[in-house]
N, C-alpha and C positions, 0 to 999 in steps of 0.2 A: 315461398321465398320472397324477400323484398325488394324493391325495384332498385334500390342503392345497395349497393355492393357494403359484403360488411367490412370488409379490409380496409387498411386506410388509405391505402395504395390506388387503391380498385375505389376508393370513394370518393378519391380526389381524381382520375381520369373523367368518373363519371361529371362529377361536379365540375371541369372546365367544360367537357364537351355540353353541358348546358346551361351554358352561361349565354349564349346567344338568344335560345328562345324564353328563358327566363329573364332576359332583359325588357322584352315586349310583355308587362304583365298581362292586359287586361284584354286580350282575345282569349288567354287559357284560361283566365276567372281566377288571378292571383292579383295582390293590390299591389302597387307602388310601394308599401313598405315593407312586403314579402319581398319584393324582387331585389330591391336593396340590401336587405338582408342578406338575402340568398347569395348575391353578388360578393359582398363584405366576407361572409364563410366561407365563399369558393375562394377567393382570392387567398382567404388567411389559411386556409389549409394548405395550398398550392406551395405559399410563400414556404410554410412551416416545413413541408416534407423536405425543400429544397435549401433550406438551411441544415437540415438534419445532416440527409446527404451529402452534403458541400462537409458540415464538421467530418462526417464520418470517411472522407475520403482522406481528408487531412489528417486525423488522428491514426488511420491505419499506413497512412504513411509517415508519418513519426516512430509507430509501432515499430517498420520496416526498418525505418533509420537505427531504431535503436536497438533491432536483433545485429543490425552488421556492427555497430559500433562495439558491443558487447563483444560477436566472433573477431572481432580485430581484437580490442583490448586482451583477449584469453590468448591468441595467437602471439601476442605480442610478449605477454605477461611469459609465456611459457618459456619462450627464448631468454628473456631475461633469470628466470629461474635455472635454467638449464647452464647460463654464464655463472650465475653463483656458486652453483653445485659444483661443478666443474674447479671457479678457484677456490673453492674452500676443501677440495681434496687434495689440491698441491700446497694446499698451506698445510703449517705442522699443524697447527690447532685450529680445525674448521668450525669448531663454535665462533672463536673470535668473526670469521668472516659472517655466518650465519647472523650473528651478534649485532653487525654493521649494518647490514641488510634488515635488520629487525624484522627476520621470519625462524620458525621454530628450527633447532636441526636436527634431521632423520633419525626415530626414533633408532635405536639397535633392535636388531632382530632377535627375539626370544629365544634363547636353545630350545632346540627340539626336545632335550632330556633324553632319562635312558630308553635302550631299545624295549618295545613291549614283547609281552610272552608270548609266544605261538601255542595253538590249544589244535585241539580233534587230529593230533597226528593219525594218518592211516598208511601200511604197504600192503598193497595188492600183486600177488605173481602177475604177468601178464602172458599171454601165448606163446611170445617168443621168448621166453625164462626170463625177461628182463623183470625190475620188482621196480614200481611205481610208487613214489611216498608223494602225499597229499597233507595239507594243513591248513588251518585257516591262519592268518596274522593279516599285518597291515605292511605296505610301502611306504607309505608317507616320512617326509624328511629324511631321503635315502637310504631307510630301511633296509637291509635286504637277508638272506638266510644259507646258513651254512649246516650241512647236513654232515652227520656224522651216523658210520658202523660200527656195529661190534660182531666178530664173528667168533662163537663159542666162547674160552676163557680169555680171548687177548684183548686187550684198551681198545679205547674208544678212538678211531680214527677218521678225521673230516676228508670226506670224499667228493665236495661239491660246495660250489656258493651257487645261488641263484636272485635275480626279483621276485623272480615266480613263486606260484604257491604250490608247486608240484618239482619233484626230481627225479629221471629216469635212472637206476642203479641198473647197467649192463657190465659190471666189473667181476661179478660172482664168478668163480673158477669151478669146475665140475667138481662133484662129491661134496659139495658145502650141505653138508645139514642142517643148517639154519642161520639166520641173520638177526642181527635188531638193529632198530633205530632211531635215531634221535633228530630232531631240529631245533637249532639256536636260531635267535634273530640279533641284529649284529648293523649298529648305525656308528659311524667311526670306528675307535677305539673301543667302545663299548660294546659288552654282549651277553646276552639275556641267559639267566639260565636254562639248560634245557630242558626240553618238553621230558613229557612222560614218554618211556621206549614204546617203543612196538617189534614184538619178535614173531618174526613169520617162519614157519620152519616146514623143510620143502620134504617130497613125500608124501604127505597129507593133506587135508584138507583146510586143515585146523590152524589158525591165526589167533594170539591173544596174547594180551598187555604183557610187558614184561615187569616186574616192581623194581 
């Protein structure tokens, strides 16, 4: 390891703390124009770290100045955005005011479109004779699903809307011999055609599609 630090930090302490005996050259067998040297270096490094530092304490306080100036201007900026929004929804025509302001006005929001299809309809008896219908589909853009039976020859009738992807049927009256069923999905006004049936028919074991 060498006797000077290799940091420059660590080589300018070393370098003041021996500026005293390096001033006396010629008892440690250094000349007069070593020890001036020596002197001239130590000083200019000294000088040099202590400007560094001095900028860098300055520039990271500019820095600082200019992260708050920034968090005002955005806080400030917000409010004023949130006073435009604001009259340009009591005016008839808020482009015009948007317009004044010379900032863009809020796009419209896309329609959702139509409702999608619900797919894997299943009903499973459950222990307590209720019939559990399961599906996949989606919620999004308040989706949601209306479930329809048919019991033997008579029409299809909706017995439930749900969010959910499942619907518990505890309506069945004793002696029903079988059921089927259907799920629409249904956003607004709009509603999807329905799934493919499923007829479960009680008695037995046996569950499968209906066409």
């Amino acid at each position: 390891m060498g006797i000077v630090p290799n940091t420059k930090n660590g080589a300018n302490a070393w370098g003041q703390a021996h500026l005293t005996p390096f001033s006396t050259p010629a008892p440690i067998g250094m000349s007069a124009a070593q020890s001036t040297a020596y002197i001239a270096a130590a000083n200019a490094l000294n000088a040099s770290i202590n400007t560094a530092n001095a900028a860098r304490n300055v520039a990271r306080a500019k820095f600082e100045l200019s992260d708050s100036a920034w968090a005002t201007f955005r806080a400030v900026s917000a409010e004023c955005l949130a006073a435009i929004k604001a009259k340009a929804e009591s005016n008839d025509d808020p482009t015009e005011i948007y317009a004044l302001a010379e900032i863009p006005s809020p796009a419209l929001p896309s329609p959702a479109g139509p409702p999608t299809d619900v797919t894997d309809v299943a009903a499973h008896l459950r222990n307590d004779g209720t019939i559990q219908i399961t599906w996949k589909g989606t919620v999004r853009n308040a989706q949601f699903f209306t479930v329809w039976r048919r019991l033997s020859t008579q029409a299809w009738t909706q017995i439930g809307s749900t969010a959910k992807k499942q619907f518990i049927d505890g309506t069945l009256t004793a002696g029903t011999t079988s059921a089927t069923y259907m799920v629409r999905s249904q956003r607004g006004d709009q509603v999807s055609q329905g799934s493919e049936p499923v007829l479960i028919v009680f008695g037995t074991q046996n569950m499968s599609q209906a066409a």
